[in-house]
C-alpha positions as CSV (number, residue, x, y, z in Angstrom):
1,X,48.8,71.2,-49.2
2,X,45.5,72.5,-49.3
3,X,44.9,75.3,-46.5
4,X,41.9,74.1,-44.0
5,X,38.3,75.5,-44.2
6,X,38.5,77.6,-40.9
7,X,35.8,76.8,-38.1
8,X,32.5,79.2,-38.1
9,X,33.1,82.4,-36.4
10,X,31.0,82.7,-32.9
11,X,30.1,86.6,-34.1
12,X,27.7,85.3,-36.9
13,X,24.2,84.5,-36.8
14,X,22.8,82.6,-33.8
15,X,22.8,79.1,-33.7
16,X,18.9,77.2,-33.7
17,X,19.5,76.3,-30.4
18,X,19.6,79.6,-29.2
19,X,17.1,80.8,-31.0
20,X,14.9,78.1,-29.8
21,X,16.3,79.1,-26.0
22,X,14.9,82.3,-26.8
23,X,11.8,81.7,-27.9
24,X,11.0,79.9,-24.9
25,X,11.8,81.7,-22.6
26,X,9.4,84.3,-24.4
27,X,6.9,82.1,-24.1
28,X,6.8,81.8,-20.5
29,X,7.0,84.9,-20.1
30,X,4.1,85.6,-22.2
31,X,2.3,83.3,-20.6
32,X,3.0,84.6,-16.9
33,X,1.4,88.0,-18.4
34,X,-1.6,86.4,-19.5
35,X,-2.1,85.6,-15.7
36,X,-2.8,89.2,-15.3
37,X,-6.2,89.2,-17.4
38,X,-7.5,86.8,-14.3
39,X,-8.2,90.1,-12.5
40,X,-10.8,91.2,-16.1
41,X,-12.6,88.1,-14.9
42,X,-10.6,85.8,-17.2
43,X,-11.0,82.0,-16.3
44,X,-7.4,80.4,-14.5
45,X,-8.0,77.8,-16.8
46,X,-8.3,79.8,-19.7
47,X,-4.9,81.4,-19.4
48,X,-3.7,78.1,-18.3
49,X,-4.6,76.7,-21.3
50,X,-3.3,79.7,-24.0
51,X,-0.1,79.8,-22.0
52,X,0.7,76.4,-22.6
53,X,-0.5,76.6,-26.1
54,X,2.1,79.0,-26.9
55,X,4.9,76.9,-27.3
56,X,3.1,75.1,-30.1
57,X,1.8,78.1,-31.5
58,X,4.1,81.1,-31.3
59,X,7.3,79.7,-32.4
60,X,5.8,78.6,-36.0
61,X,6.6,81.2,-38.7
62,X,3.4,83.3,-39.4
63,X,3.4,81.7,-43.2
64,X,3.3,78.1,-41.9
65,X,0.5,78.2,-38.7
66,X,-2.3,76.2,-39.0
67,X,-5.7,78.1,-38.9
68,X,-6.0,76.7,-35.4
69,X,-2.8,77.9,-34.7
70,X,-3.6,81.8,-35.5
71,X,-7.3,81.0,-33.9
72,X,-4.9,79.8,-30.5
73,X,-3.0,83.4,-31.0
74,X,-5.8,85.4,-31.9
75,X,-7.2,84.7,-27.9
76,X,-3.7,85.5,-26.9
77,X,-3.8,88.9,-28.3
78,X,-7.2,89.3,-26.7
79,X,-6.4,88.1,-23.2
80,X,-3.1,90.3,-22.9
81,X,-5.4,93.3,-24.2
82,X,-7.2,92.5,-21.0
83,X,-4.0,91.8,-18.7
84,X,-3.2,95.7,-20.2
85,X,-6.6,97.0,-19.9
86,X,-5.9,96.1,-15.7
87,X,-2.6,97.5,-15.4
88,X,-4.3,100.8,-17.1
89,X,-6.5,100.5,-14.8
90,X,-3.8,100.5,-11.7
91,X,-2.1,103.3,-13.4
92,X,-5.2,105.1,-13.5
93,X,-6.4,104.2,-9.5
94,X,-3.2,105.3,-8.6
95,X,-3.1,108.7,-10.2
96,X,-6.7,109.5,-9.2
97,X,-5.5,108.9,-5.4
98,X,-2.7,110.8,-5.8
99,X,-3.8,113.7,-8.2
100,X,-7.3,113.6,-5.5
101,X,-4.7,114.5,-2.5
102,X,-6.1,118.2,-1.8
103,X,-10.1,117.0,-2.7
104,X,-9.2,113.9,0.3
105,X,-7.3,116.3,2.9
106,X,-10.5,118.8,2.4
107,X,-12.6,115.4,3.1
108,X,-11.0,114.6,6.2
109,X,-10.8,117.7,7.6
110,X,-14.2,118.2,7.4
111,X,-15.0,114.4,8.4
112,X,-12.8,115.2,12.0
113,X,-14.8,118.5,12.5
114,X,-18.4,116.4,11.8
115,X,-16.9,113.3,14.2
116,X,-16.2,115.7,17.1
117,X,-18.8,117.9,16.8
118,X,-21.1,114.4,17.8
119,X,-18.9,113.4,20.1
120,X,-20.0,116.7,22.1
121,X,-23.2,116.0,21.0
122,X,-23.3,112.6,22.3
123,X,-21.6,113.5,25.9
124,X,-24.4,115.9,26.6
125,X,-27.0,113.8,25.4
126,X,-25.9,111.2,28.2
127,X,-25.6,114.1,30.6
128,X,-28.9,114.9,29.9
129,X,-30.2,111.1,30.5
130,X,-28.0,110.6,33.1
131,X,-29.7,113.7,34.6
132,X,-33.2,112.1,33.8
133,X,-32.7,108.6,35.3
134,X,-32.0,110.2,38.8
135,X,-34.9,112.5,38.2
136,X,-37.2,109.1,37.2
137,X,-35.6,106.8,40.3
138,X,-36.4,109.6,42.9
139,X,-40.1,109.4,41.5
140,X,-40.4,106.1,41.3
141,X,-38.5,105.1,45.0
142,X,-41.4,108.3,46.3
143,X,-44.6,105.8,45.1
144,X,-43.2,102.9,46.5
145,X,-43.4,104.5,49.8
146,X,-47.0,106.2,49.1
147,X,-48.1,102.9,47.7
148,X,-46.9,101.2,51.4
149,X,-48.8,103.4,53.3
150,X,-52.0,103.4,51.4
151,X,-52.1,99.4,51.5
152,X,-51.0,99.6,55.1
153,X,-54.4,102.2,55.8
154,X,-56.5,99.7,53.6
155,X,-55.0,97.1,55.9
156,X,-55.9,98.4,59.2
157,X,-59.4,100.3,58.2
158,X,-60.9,96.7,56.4
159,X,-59.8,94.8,59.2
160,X,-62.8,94.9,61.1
161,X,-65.0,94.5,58.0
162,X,-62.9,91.5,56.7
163,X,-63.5,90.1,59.7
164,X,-67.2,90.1,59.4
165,X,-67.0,89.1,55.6
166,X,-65.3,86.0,56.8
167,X,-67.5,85.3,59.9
168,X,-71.1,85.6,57.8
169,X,-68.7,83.4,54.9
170,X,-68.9,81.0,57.6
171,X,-72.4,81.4,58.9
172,X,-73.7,81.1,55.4
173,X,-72.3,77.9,55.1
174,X,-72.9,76.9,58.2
175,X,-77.1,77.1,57.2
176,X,-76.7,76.0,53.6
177,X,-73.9,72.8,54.4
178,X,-75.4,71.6,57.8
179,X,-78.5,73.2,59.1
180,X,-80.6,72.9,55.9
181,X,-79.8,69.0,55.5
182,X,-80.6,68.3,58.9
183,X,-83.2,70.2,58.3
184,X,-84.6,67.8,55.8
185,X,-83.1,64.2,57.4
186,X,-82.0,65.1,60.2
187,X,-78.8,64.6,61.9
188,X,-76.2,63.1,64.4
189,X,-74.6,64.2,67.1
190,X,-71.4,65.0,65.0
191,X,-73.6,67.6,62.6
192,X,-75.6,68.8,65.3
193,X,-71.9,69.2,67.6
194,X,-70.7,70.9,64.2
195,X,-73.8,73.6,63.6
196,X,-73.7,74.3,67.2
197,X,-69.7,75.3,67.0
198,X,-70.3,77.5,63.9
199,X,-73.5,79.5,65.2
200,X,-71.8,80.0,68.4
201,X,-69.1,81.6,66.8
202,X,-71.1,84.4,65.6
203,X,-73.1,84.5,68.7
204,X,-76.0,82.7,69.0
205,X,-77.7,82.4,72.1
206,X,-77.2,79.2,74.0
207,X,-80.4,78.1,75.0
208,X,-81.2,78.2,71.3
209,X,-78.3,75.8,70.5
210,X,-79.6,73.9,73.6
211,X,-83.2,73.8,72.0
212,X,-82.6,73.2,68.2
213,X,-81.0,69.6,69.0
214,X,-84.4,68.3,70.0
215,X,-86.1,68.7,66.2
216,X,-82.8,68.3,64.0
217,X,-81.9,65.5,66.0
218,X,-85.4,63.6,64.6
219,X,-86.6,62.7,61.4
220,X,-89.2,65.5,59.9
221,X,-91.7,63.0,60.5
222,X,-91.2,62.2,63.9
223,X,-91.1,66.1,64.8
224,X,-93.9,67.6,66.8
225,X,-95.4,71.3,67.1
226,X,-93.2,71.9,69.6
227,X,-90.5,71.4,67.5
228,X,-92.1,73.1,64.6
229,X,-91.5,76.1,66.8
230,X,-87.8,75.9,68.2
231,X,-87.0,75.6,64.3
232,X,-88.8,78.8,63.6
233,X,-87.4,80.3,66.4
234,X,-83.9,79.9,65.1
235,X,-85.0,80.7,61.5
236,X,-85.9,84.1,62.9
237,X,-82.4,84.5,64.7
238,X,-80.6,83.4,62.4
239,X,-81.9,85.9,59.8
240,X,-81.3,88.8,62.7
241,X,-77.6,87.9,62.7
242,X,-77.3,87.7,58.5
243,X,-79.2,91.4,58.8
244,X,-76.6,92.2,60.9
245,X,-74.0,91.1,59.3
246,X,-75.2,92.9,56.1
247,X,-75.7,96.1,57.9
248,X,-72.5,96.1,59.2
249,X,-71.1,95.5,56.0
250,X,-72.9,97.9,54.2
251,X,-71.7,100.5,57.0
252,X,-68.2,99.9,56.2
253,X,-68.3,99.6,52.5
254,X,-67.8,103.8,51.5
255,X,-64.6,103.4,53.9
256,X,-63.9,100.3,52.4
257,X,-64.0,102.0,48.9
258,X,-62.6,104.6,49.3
259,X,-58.8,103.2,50.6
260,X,-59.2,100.7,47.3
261,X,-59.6,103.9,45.6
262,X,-56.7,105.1,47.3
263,X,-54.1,101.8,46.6
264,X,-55.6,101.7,42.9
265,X,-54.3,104.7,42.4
266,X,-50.9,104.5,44.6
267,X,-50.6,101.0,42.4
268,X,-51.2,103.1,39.2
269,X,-48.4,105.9,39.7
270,X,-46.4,103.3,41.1
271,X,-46.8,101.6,37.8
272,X,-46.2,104.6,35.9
273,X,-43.2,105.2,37.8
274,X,-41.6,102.0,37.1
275,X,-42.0,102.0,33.9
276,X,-41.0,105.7,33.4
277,X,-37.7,105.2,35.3
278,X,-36.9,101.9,33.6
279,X,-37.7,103.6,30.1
280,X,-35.0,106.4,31.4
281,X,-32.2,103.8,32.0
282,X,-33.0,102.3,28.6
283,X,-32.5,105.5,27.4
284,X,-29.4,106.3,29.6
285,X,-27.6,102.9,28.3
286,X,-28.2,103.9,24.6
287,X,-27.1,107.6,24.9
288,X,-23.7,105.7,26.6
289,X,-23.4,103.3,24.1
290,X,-23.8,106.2,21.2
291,X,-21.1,107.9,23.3
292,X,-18.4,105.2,23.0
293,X,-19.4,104.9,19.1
294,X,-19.1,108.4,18.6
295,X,-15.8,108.8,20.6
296,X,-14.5,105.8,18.6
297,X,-15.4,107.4,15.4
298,X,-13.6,110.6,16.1
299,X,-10.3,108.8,16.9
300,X,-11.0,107.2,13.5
301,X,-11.4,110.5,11.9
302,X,-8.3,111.8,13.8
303,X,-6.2,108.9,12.9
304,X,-7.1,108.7,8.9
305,X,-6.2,112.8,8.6
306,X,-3.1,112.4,10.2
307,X,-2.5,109.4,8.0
308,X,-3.6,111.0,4.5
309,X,0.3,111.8,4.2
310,X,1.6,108.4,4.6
311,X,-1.3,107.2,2.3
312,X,-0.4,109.6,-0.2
313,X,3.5,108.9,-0.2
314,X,2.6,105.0,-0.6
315,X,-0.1,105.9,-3.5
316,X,2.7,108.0,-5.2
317,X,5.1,104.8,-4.7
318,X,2.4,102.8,-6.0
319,X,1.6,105.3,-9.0
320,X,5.8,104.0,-9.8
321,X,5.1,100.8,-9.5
322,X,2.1,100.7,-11.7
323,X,3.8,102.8,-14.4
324,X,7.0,100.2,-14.2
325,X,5.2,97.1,-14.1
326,X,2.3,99.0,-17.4
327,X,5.8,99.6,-19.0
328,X,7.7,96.6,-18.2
329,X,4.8,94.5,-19.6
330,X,5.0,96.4,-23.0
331,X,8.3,96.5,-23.6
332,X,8.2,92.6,-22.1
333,X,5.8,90.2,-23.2
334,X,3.8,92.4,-25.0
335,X,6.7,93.4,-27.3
336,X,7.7,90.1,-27.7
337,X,4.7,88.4,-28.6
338,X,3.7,91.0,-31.5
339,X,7.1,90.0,-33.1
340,X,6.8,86.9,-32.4
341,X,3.3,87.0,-34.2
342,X,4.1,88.6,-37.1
343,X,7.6,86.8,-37.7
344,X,8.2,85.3,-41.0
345,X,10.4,82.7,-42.2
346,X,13.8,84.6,-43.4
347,X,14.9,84.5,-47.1
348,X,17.2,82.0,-48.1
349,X,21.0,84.1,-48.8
350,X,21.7,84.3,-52.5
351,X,24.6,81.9,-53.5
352,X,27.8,83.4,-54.3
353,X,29.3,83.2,-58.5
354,X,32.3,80.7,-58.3
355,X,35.6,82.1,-58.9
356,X,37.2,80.9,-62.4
357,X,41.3,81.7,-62.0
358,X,42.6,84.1,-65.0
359,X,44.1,82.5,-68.6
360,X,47.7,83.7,-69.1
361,X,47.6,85.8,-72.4
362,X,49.2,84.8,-75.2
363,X,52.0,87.1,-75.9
364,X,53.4,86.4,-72.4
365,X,53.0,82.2,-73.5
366,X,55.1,83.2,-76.3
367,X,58.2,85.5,-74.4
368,X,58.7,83.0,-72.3
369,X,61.9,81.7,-72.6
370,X,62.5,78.3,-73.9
371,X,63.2,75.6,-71.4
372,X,66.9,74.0,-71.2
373,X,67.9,70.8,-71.5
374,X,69.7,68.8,-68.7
């Protein structure tokens, strides 16, 4: 009985299956690398788009790709250039912080000694304002009280001569709003009961009052010489009393003058005052606010020099990581797609002779011994 052909040892070549396991799973690898070149300014769409092109792409022996196939690869190559041109790049940030460790502890130092030297700055500064704004309030408080009492003298020494603006205010009008028109046409008892009250009020003699009824209480045509002559009379008077008043006001006017003169110029430094001490609490508030800001920037200066150590052991961790993930992605993806690239299709194995089985030579045909009969 023929012996059976025995089953296909599992130490031989790999079956298509797992070859094709294989090469996908390449694949996505590759294309989770090509995610990387994102951060050269690479469109997500674009490696979107060349990672799922690879399984359609890659797997095809380099003899049998379509031209659009290599064209496909051919941007794969150039987008994992970039994806490696950024983990350079890490590699490189990270050995610049790390190898720049003395240069940034020199930095800092020098940054905490600049910090605190205006922080002192800043603390005298709103000493000094602090300093200033008393020195301005105490000014301006002093005018207030110089600028009471020089309205307070105006007050008292115009009091008399306000008086006698307002009382020839009212005699003026008095002549111009009642006497003249009755003057003209004449008048009632009301206007003449009106006139009367006003020019008594500055004075004017009675019996004149009395008198000057009789021709403004009549037409101007019905007036006779008699009362040509009370009117003329009280024209005259009435003149007297402006003279007076002008004289009087003319007497008081220097005086008058001269405590205007004297609240102009309390109002003025009272002015000045104000404004100077408001101008020194601005200033106070700014020198405060620039000592908080400088105070917060030296704890910020103290803080980042006492964590330049931490930052450096983290940079140096980093530097590893960078290096792993530069080498990982060369020995990875990168590795795999250049032989995946440039794969050929194997050779077909040369065929084995047949075996032909051995004639018996002839001598031995011829010794053998002849066979017996039954």
């Amino acid at each position: 009985m023929a012996p059976k052909r025995g089953s296909a040892s599992t130490g031989g070549r790999p079956s298509k299956a797992a070859k094709k396991d294989t090469t996908a799973s390449a694949c996505k690898e590759i294309a989770d690398a090509l995610e990387i070149a994102q951060k050269k300014d690479v469109p997500a769409d674009v490696t979107t788009f060349l990672g799922a092109a690879l399984k359609h792409t890659l797997p095809t022996y380099k003899e049998e790709r379509h031209e659009f196939q290599a064209a496909v690869l051919s941007m794969v190559e150039k987008t994992l250039g970039d994806s490696e041109s950024v983990l350079l790049e890490e590699v490189a940030s990270a050995e610049a912080t790390v190898n720049g460790g003395e240069d940034e502890k020199t930095k800092r130092e020098a940054a905490v000694a600049s910090a605190d030297q205006d922080f002192k700055t800043s603390q005298d500064t709103a000493a000094e304002k602090q300093t200033l704004k008393a020195e301005k309030s105490e000014a301006f408080q002093a005018t207030v009280a110089s600028l009471k009492e020089a309205q307070s003298k105006q007050e008292d020494g115009d009091a008399e001569a306000v008086k006698v603006a307002k009382a020839k205010e009212a005699f003026t009008a008095a002549r111009a709003e009642l006497l003249a028109p009755m003057k003209e046409a004449g008048g009632n008892k009301r206007q003449l009961h009106n006139l009367a009250k006003q020019l008594k009020a500055v004075q004017v003699e009675d019996s004149l009052l009395e008198a000057m009824e009789l021709p403004l209480g009549k037409k101007p045509e019905q007036r006779g010489r008699f009362d040509a002559v009370i009117l003329e009379q009280l024209d005259l008077h009435l003149s007297e009393k402006d003279a007076a008043f002008e004289a009087k006001l003319k007497e008081e006017a220097p005086a008058r003058e001269e405590r205007a003169s004297a609240v102009k110029a309390a109002q003025e430094a009272h002015d000045s005052a104000k404004a100077a001490s408001e101008a020194a609490l601005e200033e106070l508030k700014a020198a405060k606010a620039a000592e908080v800001a400088a105070k917060a920037a030296a704890a910020d200066a103290h803080r980042s020099a006492k964590s330049l150590a931490s930052e450096l052991a983290e940079a140096a961790h980093q530097l590893d990581s960078a290096r792993q993930r530069l080498e990982e992605f060369r020995s990875g993806p990168l590795a795999s797609f250049k032989d995946l690239l440039e794969r050929s299709a194997p050779q077909p194995e040369p065929e084995e002779p047949p075996s032909e089985k051995p004639e018996a030579p002839a001598a031995e045909a011829d010794s053998a011994p002849p066979a017996t009969t039954a």
